[in-house]
GUVEX-668969 format. One record per atom (N, C-alpha, C, O): y, z, x; atom name. Coordinates in Angstrom, 1 decimal, always signed. Layout:
<<Y, Z, X>, CA>,
...
***
This chain:
<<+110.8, +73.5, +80.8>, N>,
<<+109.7, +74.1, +80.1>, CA>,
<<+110.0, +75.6, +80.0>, C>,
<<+110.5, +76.2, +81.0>, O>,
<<+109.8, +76.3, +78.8>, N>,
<<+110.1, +77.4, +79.3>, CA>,
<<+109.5, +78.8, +79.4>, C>,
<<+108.5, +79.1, +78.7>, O>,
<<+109.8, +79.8, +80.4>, N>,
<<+108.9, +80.4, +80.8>, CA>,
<<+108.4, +81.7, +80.0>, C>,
<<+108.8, +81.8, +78.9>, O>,
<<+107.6, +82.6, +80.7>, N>,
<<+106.9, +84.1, +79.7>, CA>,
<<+106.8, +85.1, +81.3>, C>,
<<+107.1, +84.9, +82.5>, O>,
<<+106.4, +86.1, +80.7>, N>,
<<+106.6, +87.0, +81.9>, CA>,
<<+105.2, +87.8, +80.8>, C>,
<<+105.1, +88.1, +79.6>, O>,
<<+104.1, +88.1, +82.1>, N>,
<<+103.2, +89.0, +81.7>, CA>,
<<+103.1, +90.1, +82.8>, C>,
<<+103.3, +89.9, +84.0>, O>,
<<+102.9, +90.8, +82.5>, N>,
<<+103.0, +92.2, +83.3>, CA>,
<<+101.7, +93.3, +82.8>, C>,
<<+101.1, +93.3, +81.8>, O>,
<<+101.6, +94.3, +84.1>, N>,
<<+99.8, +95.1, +84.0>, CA>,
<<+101.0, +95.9, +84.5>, C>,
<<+102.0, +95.6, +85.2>, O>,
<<+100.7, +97.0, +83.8>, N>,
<<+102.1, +98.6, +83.5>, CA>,
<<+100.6, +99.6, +83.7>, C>,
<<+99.6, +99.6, +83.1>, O>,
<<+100.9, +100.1, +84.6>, N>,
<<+100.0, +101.1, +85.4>, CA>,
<<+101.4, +102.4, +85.3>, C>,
<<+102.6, +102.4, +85.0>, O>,
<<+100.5, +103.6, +85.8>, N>,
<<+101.2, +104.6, +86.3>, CA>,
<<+101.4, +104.5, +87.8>, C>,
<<+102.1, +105.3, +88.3>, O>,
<<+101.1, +103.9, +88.2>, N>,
<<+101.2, +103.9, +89.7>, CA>,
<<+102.7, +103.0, +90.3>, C>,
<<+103.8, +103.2, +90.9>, O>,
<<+101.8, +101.4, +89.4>, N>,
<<+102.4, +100.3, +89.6>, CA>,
<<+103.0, +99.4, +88.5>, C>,
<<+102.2, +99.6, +87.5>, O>,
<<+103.7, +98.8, +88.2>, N>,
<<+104.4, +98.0, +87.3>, CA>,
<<+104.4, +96.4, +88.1>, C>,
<<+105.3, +96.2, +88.9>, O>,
<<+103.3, +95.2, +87.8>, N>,
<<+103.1, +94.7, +87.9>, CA>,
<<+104.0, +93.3, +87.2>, C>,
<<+104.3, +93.5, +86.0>, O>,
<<+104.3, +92.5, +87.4>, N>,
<<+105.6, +91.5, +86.3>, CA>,
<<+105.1, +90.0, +87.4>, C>,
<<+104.9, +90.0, +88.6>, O>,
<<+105.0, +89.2, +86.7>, N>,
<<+105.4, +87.5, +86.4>, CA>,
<<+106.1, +86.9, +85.7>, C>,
<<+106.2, +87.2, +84.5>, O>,
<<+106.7, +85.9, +86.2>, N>,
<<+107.0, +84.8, +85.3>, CA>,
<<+106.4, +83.9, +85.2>, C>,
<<+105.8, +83.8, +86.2>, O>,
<<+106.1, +83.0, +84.4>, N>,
<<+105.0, +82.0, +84.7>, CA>,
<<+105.7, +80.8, +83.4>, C>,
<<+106.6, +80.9, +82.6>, O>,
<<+104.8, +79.9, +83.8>, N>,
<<+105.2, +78.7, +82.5>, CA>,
<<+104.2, +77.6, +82.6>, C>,
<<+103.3, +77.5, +83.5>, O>,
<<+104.6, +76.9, +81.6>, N>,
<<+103.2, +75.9, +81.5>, CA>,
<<+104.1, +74.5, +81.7>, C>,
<<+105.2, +74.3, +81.4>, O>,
<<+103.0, +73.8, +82.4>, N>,
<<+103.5, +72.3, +82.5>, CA>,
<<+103.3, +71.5, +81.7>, C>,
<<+103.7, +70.3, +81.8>, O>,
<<+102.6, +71.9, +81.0>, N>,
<<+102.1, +71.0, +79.3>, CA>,
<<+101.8, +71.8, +78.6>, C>,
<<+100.9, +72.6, +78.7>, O>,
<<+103.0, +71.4, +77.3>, N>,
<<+102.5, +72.7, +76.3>, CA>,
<<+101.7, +72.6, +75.5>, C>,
<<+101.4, +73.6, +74.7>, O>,
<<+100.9, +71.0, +75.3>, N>,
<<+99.6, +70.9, +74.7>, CA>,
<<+98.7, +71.8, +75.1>, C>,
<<+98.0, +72.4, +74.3>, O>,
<<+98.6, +72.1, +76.4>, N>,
<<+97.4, +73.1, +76.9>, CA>,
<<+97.8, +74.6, +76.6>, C>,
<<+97.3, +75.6, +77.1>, O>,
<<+99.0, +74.5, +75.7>, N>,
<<+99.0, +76.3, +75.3>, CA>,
<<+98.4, +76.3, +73.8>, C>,
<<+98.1, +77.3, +73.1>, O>,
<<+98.3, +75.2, +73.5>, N>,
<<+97.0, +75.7, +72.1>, CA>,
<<+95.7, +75.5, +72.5>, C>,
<<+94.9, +76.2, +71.9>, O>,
<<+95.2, +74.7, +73.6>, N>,
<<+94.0, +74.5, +73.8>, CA>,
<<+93.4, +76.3, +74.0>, C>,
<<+93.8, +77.1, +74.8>, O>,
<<+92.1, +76.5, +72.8>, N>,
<<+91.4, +77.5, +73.5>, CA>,
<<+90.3, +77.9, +75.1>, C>,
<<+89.4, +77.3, +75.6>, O>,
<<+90.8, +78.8, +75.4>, N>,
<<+90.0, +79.1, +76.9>, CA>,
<<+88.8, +79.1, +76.4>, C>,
<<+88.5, +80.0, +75.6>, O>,
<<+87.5, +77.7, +76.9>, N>,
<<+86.4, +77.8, +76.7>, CA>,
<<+85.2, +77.6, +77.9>, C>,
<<+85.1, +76.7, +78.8>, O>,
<<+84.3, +78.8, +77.5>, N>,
<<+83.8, +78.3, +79.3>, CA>,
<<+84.4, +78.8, +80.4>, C>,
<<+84.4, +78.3, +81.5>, O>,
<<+85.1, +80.2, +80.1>, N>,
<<+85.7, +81.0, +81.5>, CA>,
<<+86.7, +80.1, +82.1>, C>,
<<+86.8, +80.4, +83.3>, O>,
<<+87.5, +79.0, +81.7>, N>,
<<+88.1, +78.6, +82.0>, CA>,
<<+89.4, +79.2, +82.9>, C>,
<<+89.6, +80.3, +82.4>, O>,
<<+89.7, +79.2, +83.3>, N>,
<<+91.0, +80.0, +84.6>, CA>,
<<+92.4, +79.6, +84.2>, C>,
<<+92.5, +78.4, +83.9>, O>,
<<+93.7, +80.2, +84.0>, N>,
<<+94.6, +80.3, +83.5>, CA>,
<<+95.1, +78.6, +84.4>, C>,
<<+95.6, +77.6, +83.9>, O>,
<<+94.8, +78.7, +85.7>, N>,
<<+95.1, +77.3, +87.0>, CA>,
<<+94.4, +76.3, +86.0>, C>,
<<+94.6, +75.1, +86.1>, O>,
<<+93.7, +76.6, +85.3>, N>,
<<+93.2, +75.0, +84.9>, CA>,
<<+93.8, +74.7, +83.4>, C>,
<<+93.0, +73.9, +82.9>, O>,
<<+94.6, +75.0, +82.8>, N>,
<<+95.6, +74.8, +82.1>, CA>,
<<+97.1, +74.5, +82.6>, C>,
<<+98.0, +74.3, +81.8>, O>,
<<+97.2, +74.6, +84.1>, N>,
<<+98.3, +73.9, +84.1>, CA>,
<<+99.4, +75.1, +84.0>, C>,
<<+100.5, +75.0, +83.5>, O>,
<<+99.0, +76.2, +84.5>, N>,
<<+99.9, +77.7, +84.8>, CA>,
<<+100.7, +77.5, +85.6>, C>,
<<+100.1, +76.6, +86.2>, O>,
<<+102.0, +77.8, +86.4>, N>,
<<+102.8, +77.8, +87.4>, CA>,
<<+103.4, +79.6, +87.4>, C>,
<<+103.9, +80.1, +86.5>, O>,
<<+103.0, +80.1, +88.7>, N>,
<<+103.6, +81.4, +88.5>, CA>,
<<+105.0, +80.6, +89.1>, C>,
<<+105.0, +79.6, +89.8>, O>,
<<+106.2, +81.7, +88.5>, N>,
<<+107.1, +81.3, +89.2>, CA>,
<<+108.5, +82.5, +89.9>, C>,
<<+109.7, +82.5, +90.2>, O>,
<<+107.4, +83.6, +89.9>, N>,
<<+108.1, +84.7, +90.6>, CA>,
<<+106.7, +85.9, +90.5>, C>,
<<+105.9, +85.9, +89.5>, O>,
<<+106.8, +86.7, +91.6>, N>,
<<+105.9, +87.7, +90.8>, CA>,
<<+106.2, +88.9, +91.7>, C>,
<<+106.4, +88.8, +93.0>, O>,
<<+106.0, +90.0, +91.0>, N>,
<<+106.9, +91.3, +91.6>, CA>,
<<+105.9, +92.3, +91.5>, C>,
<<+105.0, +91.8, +90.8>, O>,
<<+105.8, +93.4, +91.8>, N>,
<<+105.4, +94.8, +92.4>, CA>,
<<+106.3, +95.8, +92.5>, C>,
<<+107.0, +95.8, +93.5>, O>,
<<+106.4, +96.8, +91.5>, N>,
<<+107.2, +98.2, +91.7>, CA>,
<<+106.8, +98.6, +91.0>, C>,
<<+106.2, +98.3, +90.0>, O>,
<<+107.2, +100.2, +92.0>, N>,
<<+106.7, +101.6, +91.8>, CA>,
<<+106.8, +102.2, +90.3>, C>,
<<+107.7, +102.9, +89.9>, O>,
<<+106.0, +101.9, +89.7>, N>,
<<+106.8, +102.6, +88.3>, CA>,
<<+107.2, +104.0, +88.3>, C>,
<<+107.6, +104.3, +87.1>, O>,
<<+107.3, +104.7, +89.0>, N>,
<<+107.9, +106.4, +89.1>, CA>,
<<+109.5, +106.1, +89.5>, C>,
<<+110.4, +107.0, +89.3>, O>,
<<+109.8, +105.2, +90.0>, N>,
<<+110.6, +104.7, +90.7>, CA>,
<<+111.8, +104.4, +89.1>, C>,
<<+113.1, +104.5, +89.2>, O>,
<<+111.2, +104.2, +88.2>, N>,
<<+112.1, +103.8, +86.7>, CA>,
<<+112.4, +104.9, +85.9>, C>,
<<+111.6, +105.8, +86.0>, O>,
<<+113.4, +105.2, +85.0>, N>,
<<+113.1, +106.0, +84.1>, CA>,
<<+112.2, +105.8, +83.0>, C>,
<<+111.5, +106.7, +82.6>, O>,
<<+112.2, +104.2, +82.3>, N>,
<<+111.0, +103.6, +81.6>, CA>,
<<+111.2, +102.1, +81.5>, C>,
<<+112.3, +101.6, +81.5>, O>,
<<+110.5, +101.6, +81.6>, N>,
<<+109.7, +100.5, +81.6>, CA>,
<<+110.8, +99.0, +81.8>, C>,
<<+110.8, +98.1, +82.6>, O>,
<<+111.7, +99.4, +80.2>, N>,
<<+112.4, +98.5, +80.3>, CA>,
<<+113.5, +98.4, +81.2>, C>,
<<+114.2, +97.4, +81.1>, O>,
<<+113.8, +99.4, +82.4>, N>,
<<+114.5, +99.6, +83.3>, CA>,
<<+113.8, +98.4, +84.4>, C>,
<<+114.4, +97.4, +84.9>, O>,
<<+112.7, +98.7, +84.4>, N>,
<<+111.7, +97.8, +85.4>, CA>,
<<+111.7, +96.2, +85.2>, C>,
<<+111.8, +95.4, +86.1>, O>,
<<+111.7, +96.1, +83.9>, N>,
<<+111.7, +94.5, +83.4>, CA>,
<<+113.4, +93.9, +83.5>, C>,
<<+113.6, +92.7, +83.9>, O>,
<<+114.4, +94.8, +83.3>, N>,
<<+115.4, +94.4, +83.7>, CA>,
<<+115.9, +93.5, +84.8>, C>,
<<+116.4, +92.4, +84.9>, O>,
<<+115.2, +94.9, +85.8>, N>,
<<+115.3, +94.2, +87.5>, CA>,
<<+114.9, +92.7, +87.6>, C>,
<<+115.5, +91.7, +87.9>, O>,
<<+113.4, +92.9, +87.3>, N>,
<<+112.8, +91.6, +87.4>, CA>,
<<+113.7, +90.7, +86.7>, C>,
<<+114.5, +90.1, +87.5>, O>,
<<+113.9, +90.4, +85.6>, N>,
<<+114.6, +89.5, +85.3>, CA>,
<<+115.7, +89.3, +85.9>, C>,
<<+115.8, +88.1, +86.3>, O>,
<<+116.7, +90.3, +86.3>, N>,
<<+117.8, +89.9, +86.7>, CA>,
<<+117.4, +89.1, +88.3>, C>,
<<+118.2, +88.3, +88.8>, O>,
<<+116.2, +89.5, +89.1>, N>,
<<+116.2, +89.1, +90.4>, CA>,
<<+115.5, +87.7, +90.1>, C>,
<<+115.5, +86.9, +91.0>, O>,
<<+114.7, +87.4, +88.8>, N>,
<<+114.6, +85.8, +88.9>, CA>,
<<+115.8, +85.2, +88.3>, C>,
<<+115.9, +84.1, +88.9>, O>,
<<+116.7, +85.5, +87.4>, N>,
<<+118.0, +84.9, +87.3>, CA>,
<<+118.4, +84.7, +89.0>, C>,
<<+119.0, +83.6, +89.1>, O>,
<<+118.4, +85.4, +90.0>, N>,
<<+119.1, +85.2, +90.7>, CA>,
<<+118.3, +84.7, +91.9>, C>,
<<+118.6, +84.8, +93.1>, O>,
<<+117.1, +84.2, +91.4>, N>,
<<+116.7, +83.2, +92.0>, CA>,
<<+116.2, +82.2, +91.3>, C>,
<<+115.0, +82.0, +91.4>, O>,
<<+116.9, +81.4, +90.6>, N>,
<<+117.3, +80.4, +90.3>, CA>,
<<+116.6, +80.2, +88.5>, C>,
<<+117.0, +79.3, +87.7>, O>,
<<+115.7, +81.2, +88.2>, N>,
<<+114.8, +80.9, +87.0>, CA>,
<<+115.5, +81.5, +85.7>, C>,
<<+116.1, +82.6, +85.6>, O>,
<<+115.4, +80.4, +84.8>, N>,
<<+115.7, +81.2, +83.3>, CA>,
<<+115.0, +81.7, +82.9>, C>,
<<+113.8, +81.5, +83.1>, O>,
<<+115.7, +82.9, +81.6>, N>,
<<+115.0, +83.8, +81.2>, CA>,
<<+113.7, +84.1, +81.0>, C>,
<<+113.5, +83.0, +81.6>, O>,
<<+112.6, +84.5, +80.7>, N>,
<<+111.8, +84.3, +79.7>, CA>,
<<+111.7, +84.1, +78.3>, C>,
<<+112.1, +85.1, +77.8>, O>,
<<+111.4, +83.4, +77.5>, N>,
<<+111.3, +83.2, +76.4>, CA>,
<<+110.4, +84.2, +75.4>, C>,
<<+110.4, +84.0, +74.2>, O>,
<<+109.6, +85.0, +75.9>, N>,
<<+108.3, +85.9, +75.7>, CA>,
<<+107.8, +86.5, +76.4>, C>,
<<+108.0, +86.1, +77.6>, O>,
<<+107.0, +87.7, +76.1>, N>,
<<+106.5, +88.4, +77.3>, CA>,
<<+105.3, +88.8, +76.6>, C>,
<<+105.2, +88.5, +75.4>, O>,
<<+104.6, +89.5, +77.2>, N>,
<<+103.4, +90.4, +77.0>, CA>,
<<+103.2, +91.1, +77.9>, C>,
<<+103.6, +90.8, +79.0>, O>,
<<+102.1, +92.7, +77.6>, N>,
<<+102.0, +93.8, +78.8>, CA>,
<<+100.8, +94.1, +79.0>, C>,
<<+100.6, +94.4, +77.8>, O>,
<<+99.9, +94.3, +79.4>, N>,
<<+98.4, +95.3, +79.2>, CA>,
<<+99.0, +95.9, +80.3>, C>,
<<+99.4, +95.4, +81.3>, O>,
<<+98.9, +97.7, +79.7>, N>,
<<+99.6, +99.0, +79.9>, CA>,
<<+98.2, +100.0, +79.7>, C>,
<<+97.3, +99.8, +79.0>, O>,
<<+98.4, +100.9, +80.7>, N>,
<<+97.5, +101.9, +80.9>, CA>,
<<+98.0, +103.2, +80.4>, C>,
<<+98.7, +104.0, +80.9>, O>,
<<+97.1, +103.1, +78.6>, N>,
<<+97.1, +104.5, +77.6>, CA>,
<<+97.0, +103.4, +76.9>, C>,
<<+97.3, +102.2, +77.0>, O>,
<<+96.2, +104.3, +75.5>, N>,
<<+96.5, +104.1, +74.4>, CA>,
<<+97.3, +103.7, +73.8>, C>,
<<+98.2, +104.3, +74.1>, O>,
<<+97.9, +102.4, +72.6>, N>,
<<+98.3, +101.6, +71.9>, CA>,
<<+98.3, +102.1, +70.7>, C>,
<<+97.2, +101.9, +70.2>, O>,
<<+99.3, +102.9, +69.6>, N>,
<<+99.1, +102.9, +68.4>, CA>,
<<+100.7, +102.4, +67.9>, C>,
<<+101.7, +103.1, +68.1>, O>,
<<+100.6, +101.4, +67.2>, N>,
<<+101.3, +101.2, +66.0>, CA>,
<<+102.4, +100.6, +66.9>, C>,
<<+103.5, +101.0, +66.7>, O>,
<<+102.1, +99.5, +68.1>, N>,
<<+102.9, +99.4, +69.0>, CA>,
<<+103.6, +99.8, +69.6>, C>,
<<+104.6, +99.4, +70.2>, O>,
<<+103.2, +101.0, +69.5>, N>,
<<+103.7, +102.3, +71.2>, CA>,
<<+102.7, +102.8, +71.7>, C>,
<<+101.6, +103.1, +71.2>, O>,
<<+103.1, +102.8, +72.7>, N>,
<<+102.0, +104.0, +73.8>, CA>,
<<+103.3, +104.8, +75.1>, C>,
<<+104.3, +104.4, +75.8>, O>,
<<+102.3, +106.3, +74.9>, N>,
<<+102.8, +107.2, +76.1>, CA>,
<<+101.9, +106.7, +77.7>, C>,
<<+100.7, +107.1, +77.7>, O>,
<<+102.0, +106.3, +78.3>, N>,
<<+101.6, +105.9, +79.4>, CA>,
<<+101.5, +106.9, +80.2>, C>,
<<+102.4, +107.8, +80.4>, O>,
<<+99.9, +106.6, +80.9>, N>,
<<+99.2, +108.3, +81.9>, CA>,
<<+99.7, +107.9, +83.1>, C>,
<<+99.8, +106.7, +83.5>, O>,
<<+100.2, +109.3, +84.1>, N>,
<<+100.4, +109.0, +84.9>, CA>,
<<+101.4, +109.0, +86.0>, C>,
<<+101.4, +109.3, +87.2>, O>,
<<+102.7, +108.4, +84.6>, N>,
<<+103.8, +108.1, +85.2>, CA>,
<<+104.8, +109.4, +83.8>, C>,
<<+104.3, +109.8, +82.8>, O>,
<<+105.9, +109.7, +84.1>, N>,
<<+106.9, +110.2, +84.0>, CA>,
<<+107.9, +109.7, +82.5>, C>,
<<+109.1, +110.0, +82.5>, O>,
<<+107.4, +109.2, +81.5>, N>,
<<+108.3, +107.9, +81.2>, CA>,
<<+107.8, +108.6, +79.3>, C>,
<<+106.7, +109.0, +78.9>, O>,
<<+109.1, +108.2, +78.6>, N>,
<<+109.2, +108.5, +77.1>, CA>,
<<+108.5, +107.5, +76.4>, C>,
<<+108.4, +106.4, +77.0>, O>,
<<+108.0, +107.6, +75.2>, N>,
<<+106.7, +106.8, +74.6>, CA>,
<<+107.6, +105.7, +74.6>, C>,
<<+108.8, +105.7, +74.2>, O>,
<<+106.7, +104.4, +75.1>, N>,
<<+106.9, +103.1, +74.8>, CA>,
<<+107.2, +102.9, +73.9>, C>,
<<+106.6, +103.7, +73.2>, O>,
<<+108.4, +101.9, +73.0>, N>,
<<+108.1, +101.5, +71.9>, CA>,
<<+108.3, +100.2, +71.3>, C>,
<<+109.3, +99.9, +70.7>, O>,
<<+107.3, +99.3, +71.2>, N>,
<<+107.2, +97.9, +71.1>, CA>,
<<+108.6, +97.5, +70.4>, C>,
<<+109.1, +96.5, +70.9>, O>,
<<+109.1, +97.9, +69.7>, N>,
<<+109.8, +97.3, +68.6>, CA>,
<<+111.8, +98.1, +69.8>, C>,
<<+112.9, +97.5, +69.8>, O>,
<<+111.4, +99.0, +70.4>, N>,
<<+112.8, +99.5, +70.6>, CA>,
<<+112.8, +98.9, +72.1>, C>,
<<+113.6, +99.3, +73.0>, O>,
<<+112.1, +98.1, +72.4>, N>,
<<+112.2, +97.7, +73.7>, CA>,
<<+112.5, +96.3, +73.7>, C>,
<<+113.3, +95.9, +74.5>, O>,
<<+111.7, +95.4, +72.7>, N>,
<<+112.4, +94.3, +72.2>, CA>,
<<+113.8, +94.0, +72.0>, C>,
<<+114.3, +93.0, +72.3>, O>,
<<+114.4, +95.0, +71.6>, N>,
<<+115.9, +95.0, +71.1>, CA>,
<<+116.6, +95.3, +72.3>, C>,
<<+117.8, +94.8, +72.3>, O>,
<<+116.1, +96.1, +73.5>, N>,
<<+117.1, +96.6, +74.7>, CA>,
<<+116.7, +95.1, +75.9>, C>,
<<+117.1, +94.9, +77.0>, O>,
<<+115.8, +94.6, +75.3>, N>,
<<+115.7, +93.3, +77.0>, CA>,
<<+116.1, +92.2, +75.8>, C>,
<<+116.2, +91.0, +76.1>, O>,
***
């Protein structure tokens, strides 16, 4: 089955999972009723913590993680997504806080 990595991009902290579903029928089912990501059948299957000051940007940080679940035993991600602290325009954001050159959805795709 294959997996996604979602991640909470703070200034402080850089937050990353991997995760995957054990039936991909339940990734069209919509969340209804406050349903909980566990009751679809979620598996985290790594999940990390670092410093984001600690990177030069972002995609440095996603690197790691990936490379340290390849090297514990997990394949790639197939997808990701982020909720990131600042502003979103036009699929970039400068993120508060931390040190780091404007995100850019489209040029970070291309470098992971």
């Amino acid at each position: 089955m294959a997996s996604y990595l979602a991640g909470d991009i703070g200034g402080t902290n850089t937050r990353l999972k991997l995760l995957k579903l054990n039936n991909m029928e339940d990734f069209h089912q919509p969340l209804v009723g406050g349903r909980r990501a566990s009751e679809i059948n979620e598996v985290v299957l790594l999940e990390k913590t670092y410093v984001s000051s600690a990177f030069p940007h972002l995609v440095e940080a996603v690197k790691l993680f990936i490379e340290e679940a390849a090297a514990a035993g997990h394949e790639r991600p197939l997808v990701g997504c982020v909720g990131i602290a600042g502003p979103v325009d036009n699929n970039s954001c400068l993120i508060t806080n931390v040190d780091w050159p404007l995100l850019v959805g489209s040029e970070m795709a291309v470098a992971l």
